[in-house]
Residue, then its C-alpha position, 0 to 999 in steps of 0.5 A: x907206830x909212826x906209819x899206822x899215825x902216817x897211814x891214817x893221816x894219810x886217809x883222811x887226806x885221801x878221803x878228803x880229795x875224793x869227796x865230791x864239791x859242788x862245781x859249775x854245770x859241766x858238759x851234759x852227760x851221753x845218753x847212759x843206754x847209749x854208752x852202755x851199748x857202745x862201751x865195750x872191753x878194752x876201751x878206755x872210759x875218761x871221766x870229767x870228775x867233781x872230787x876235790x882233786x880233780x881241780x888239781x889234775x885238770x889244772x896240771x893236765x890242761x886237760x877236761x879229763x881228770x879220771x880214766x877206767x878201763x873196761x874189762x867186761x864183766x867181773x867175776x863175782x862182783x856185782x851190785x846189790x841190784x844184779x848189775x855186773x862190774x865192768x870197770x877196773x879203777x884206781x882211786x886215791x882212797x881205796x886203790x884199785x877196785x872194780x865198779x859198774x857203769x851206772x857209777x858216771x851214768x851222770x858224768x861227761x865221759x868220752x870213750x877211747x878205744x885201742x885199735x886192731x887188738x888180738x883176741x889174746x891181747x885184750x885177754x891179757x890186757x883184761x887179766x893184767x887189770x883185774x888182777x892188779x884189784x886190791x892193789x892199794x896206794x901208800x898212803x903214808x907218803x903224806x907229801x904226795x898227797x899234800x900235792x893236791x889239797x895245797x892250792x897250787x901256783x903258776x907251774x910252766x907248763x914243761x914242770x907239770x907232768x913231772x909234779x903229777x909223777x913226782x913221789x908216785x908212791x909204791x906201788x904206783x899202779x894205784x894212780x889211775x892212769x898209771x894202771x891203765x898204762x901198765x896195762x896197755x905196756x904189758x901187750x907193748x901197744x903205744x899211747x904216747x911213745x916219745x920218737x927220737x930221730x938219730x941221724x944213721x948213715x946209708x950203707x951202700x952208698x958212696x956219698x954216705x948219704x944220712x937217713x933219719x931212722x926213729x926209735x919208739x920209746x915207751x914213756x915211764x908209766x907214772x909220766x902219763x895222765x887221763x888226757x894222754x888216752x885222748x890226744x894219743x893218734x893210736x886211740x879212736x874217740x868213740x862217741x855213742x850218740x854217733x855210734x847208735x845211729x844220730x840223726x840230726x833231722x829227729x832233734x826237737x828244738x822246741 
């Protein structure tokens, strides 16, 4: 009784923080042909949301960007009522992970993130891993969790704020948009943001045992990452369309 109470509450909270408010003009969208020309599996799409908790992660990230999808291609058996096909992967806070079509941010700032040199089988198990984490839902009785986002937040040092969007990630967490994307990206063990530790090791073969720095790559707790990591990562190519389909700044009308 008191987890089906927890889990409608829960609901109305989520649903809440999802809907849409009404904002200052945000950066003027791509040319949506030229997105959807550019896009293409494997990459990632970031997204400057309007949802109530997109205020909240863009203030705990520092960051333009409060939501991330991955391209998959298109789904299987999922498309819109028009014939158009589903080619994002998603977690929202309301409906966990779900499958979507582009035409969804064709009004949305979006920047476009793209991991480099990935094998055919890599992207393959990259794409399975998404697709099959749909359906995949977000605990919503953990009401604390939620509470978070709806509260209006206080000064955080900046140090804190990665860990209060980490802290009660509910199970499993793979619902939390970025972290479905990171699991993703961990099972082919390709980096975003991996944390280098410099041990101090001694030189054999040397008589004065000299010291050399070796450095050991560590992958980061998957619920520890936000939208804004895709971007700042030195293993993720920005990839813009306008550039991408031939810009030409002597065409520009300035009338």
């Amino acid at each position: 009784m008191f987890h089906s109470l927890a889990h409608r509450a829960g609901l109305a909270i989520a649903h809440f923080l999802s809907r849409e408010v009404e904002r200052g003009p945000l950066s003027a969208p791509p040319d949506f042909d030229e997105l959807r020309a550019t896009l293409r599996p494997g990459d990632i799409l970031l997204v400057e949301g309007r949802a109530r908790v997109s205020g909240s992660v863009k203030y705990l990230t520092q960051s333009t960007w409060s939501h991330a999808a991955l391209c998959v291609g298109p789904v299987a058996g999922r498309t819109e009522l028009d014939g158009e096909p589903h080619v994002l992967v998603e977690a929202l806070l309301a409906h966990g992970v779900v499958s979507s079509p582009l035409s969804k941010y064709r009004a949305s700032h979006t920047r476009i993130c793209r991991p480099q040199r990935l094998t055919g089988q890599d992207l393959r198990t990259l794409v399975a891993f998404a697709v099959a984490s749909i359906g995949y839902a977000y605990d919503l009785r953990n009401i604390l969790d939620l509470l978070r986002y709806l509260a209006p937040l206080p000064h955080i040092p900046v140090h804190l704020r990665r860990r209060l969007i980490a802290a009660g990630a509910a199970s499993p967490t793979r619902a939390i948009c970025s972290t479905l994307i990171a699991e993703a990206f961990h099972t082919i063990r390709y980096p975003i943001l991996p944390t280098v530790e410099r041990l101090e090791a001694e030189a054999e073969g040397t008589a004065a045992q000299q010291h050399a720095l070796r450095e050991i790559m560590h992958i980061r707790d998957s619920s520890l990452f936000t939208p804004r990591d895709f971007d700042i990562s030195p293993y993720f190519e920005i990839v813009k369309p306008a550039l991408v389909c031939g810009f030409d700044y002597r065409r520009l009308d300035w009338r």
